[in-house]
C-alpha positions in Angstrom: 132.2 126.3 74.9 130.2 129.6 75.7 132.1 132.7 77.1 128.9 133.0 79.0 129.8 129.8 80.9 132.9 132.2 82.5 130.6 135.2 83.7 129.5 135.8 87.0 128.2 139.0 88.8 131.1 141.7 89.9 129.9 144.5 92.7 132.3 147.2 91.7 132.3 147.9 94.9 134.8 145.0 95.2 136.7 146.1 92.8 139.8 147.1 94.9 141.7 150.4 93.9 144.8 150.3 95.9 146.8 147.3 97.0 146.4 146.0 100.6 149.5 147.8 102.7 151.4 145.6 103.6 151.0 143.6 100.4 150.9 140.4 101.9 148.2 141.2 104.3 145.5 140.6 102.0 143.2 138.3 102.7 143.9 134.5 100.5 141.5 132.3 99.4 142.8 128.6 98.7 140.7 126.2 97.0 141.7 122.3 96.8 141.7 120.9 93.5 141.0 117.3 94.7 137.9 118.2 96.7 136.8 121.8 95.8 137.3 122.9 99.3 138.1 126.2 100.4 139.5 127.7 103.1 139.6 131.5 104.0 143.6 132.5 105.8 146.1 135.7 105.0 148.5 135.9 102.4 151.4 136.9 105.0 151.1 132.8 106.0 151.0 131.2 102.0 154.8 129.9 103.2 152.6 127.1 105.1 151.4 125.8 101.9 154.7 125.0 100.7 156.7 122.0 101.2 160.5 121.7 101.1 161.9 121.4 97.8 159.4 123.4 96.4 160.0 125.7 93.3 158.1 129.0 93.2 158.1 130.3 89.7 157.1 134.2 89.1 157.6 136.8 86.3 160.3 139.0 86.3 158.6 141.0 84.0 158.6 145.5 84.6 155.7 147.6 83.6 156.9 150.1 81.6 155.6 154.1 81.8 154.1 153.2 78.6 151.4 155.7 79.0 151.5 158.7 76.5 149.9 162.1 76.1 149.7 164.3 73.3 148.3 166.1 70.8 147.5 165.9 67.0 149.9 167.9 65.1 146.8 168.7 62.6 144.4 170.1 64.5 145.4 169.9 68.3 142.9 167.5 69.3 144.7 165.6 72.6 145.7 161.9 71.5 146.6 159.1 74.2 149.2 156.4 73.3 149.8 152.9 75.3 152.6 151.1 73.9 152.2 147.6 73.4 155.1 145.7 71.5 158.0 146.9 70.8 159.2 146.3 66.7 162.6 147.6 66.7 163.7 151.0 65.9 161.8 153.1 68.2 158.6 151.6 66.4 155.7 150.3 68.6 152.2 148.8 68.0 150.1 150.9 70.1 146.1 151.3 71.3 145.3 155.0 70.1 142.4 157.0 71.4 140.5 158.6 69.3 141.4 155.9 67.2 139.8 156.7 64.0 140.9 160.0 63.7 144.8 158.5 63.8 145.0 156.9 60.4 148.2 156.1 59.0 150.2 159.0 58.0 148.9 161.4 61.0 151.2 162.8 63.3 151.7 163.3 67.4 153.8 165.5 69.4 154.3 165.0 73.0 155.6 166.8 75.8 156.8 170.6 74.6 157.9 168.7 70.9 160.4 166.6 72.0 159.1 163.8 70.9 157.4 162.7 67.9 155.1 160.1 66.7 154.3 158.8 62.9 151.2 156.2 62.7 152.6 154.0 59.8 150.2 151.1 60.0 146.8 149.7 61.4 145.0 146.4 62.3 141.7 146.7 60.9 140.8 143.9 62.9 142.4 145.1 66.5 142.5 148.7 65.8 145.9 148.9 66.9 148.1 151.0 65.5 151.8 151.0 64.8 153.7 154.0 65.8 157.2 155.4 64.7 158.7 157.6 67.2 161.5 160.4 67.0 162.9 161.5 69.8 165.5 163.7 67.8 169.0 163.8 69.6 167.9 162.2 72.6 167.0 157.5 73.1 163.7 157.3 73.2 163.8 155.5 76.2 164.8 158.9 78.6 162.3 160.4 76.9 159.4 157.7 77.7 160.9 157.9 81.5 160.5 161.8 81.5 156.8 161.8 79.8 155.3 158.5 80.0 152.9 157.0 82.7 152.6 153.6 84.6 149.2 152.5 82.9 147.0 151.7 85.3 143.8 149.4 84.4 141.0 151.1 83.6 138.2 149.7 86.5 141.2 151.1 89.1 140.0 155.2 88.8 142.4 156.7 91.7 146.1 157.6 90.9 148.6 156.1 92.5 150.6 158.0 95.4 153.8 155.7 94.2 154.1 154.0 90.4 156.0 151.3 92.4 153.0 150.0 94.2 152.0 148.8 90.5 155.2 146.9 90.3 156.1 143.9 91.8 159.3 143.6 94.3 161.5 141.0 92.0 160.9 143.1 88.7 163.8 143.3 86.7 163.8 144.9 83.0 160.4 146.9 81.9 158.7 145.4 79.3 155.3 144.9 79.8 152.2 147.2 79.5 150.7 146.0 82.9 151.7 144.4 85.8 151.7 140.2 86.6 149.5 141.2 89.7 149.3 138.5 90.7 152.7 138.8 92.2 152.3 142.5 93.5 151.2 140.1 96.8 154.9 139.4 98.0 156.8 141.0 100.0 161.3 141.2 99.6 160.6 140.0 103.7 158.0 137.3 102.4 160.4 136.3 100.0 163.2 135.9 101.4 161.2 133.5 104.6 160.0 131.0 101.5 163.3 130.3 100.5 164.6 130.4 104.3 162.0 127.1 104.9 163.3 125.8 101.8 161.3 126.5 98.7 163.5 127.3 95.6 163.0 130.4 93.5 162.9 130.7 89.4 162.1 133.2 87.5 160.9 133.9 83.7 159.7 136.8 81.6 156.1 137.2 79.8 155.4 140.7 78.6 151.7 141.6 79.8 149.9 143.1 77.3 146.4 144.3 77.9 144.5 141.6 75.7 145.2 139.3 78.7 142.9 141.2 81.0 140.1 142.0 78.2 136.4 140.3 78.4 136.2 137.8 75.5 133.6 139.6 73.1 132.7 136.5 70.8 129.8 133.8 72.1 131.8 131.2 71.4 135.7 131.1 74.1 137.2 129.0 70.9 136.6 131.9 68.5 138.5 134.2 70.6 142.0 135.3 69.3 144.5 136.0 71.8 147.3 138.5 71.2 151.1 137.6 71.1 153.2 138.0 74.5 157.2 137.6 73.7 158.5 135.1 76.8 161.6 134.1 78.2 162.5 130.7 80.4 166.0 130.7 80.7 168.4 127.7 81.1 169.0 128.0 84.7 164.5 128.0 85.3 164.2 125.0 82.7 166.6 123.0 85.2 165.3 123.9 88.2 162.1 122.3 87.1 163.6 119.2 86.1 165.3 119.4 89.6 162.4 119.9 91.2 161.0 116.9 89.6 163.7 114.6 90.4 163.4 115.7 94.4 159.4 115.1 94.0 158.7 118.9 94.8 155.9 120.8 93.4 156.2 123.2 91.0 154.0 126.3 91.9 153.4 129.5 89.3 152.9 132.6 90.5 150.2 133.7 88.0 148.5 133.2 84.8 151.0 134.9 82.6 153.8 132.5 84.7 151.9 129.7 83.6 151.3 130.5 80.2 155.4 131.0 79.7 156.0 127.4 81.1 153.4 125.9 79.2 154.8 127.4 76.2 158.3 126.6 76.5 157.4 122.5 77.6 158.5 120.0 75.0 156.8 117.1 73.8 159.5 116.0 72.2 161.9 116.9 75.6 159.1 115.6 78.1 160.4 118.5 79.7 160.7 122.5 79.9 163.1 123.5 77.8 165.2 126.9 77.8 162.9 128.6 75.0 162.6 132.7 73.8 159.8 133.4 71.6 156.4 134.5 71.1 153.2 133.0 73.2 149.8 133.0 72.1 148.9 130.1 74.4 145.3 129.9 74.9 144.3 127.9 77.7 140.9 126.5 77.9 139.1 124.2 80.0 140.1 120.2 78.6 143.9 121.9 78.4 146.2 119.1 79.8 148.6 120.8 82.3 152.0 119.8 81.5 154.4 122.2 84.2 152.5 123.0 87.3 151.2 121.5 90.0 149.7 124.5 92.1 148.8 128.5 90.7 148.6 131.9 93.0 146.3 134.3 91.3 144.1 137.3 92.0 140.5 137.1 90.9 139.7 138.3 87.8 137.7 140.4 84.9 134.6 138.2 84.0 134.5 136.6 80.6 138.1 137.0 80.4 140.7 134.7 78.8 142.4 134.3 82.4 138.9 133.0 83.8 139.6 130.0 81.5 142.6 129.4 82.3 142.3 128.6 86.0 138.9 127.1 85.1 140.8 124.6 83.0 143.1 123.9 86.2 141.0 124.0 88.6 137.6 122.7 87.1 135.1 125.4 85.9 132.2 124.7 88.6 134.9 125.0 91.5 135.8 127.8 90.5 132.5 129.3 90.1 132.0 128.6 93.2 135.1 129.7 94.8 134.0 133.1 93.2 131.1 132.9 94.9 132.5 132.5 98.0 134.9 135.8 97.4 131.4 137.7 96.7 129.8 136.7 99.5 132.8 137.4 101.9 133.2 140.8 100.3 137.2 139.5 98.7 138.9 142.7 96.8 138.7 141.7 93.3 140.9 142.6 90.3 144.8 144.0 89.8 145.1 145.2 93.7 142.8 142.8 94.7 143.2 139.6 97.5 145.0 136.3 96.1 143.5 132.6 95.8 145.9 129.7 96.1 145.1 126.3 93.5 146.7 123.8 95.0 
C-alpha cells in the first residue's frame, strides 16, 4: 500500500489558525459510508445525527504546557524541549532542537536555573531524547506550570490569546503533548443538549503524542512505525458499550485517538471492550476490520499522515478522497482548529 495513495493537495491558506468562535459554529462535513454521499450543514446541529440511545465516546485526555525553553549549560546556545512520555521520576522522552548538539550527558537550564535537565539517553532511530529533570526543592510539575508552554502544532504560526482554546471542554488530567482536536468542536452548552435528547456519554484517555499528526516518510504505509500512546477505557466506558449494544444504539467516537483506545482495549477473546490500561501502537490501515464503532467525528487532516489511513480504512479510501475534495473546493478550514466531518 503506497503512502502516496493518502496525499492530496493542501492550500495553506486553509489551514485554519484559530478555532471557529463559537466552537461549534464551524462548518461539518458528513459523508455516508453506505453511499459516499455528502452533505455540507454546521456543527452547532451534529445532535440531529444522533439517535436515542446513542453513546458518544470522547478523550478526556489534557494537553500539558509541555513546551520548554532554555539554554545549554555549555555554551549558551537556546535549546527547546517538548515532553513526550513521561518514565517516572521526573524523567521524560523528549524531541530536542538542536538535536545533535544534545547528546547524552549535556545539560539544560530553564527559567532563571530553577530547573534542570540531564539528556541520559537517545533513539538513534527517532532522535528522541530522554531527559532527567531536577527541579531542586520544588515538584516538577509547579515548575512545568510556571515555565512551560501549550505546544501548539507547527502549520498553526499565531499564538494563542487563551491556552484553553487548545483544550477541549471535558478535559480532565493533562497528559498529552497535543490536543484530540477533534473534540475542541463541542461546546459544555452542546454537550449538555446531546445527552438532554438522549445520547449517552463515555469517556477514555489516549495520550496524544505528536507522531500521530506526522506525514508518513516511508513509500510503503506498512513500513511505517507508529509511536506508543498509554490509554485508558475504564470499567464504567467498557459497559456502556456493551449497553449500548444491547439497546441497538450506535456507538459514535469522537476522534482518531478515541478510536484507536477502543480498538485497542476490544477482546477477541471477550467479543467485547474490555476495561483495559496499557500502551497502544494500533496502526489502522485500510482492510482493518472495525470491531467498536459504528460512526467517527474528525477534523481533516495532515496529508500522508497515519490518521488519513485510519478514516480511509473506515470510511473507504476513494470516499474519502473525495470528500477531501469537496472540503478544497468549498474552501473547509483544515487541520487542529479546522471544521469537522461526520462518518456515519
Amino acid at each position: 500500500m503506497l503512502t502516496d495513495d493518502f496525499d492530496y493537495e493542501l492550500p495553506t491558506g486553509l489551514i485554519a489558525q484559530s478555532p471557529a468562535e463559537p466552537r461549534d459554529s464551524c462548518r461539518l462535513l458528513v459523508l455516508q459510508r453506505s453511499s459516499g454521499a455528502v452533505s455540507h450543514e454546521v456543527f452547532s446541529g451534529i445532535a440531529d445525527h444522533f439517535r436515542r440511545g446513542d453513546l458518544l465516546v470522547v478523550n478526556e485526555t489534557r494537553v500539558m504546557p509541555a513546551r520548554l525553553r532554555g539554554v545549554k549549560q555549555d555554551g549558551g546556545a537556546a535549546v527547546e524541549v517538548l515532553l513526550l512520555k513521561d518514565r517516572g521520576s521526573d524523567t521524560w522522552e523528549c524531541l530536542v532542537r538542536p538535536g545533535r548538539k544534545l547528546r547524552p550527558g549535556a545539560r539544560i537550564v530553564f527559567g532563571t536555573g530553577e530547573l534542570a535537565g540531564l539528556v541520559v539517553d537517545v533513539a538513534e532511530d527517532s532522535g528522541v531524547r530522554v531527559v532527567q529533570f531536577d527541579a531542586g526543592s520544588e515538584r516538577f510539575t509547579d515548575v512545568l506550570h510556571r515555565l512551560g508552554e501549550v505546544p501548539l502544532p507547527p502549520y498553526i504560526t499565531r499564538p494563542l490569546a487563551d491556552p484553553e482554546l487548545y483544550q477541549t471542554v471535558f478535559s480532565t488530567d493533562e497528559r498529552s503533548a497535543a490536543a484530540p482536536t477533534a473534540g475542541l468542536h463541542f461546546t459544555s452548552e452542546l454537550l449538555d443538549s446531546i445527552v438532554e435528547r438522549g445520547t449517552h456519554l463515555a469517556r477514555v484517555e489516549l495520550d496524544v503524542g505528536l507522531d500521530t499528526f506526522r506525514p508518513v516518510t516511508e513509500d510503503r504505509a506498512e513500513d511505517h512505525h507508529i509511536h506508543t500512546e498509554h490509554f485508558r477505557v475504564p470499567a464504567y466506558t467498557a459497559d456502556a458499550i456493551a449497553e449500548c449494544r444491547e439497546r441497538g444504539g450506535r456507538v459514535i467516537a469522537v476522534g482518531t485517538t478515541t478510536v484507536r483506545a477502543l480498538e485497542t482495549a476490544y477482546s477477541d477473546e471477550a467479543g467485547a471492550v474490555v476495561a483495559t490500561e496499557g500502551a497502544s501502537s494500533l496502526f489502522v490501515l485500510p482492510g482493518y476490520r472495525f470491531r467498536t464503532i459504528d460512526a467517527m467525528i474528525t477534523n481533516f487532516h495532515v496529508p500522508r499522515s497515519t490518521l488519513m489511513m485510519l478514516v480511509s480504512a473506515f470510511a473507504g479510501r476513494d470516499a474519502i478522497m473525495r470528500a477531501y475534495e469537496f472540503a478544497v473546493a468549498e474552501r473547509y478550514r483544515f487541520l487542529s482548529f479546522g471544521d469537522a466531518m461526520l462518518i456515519e
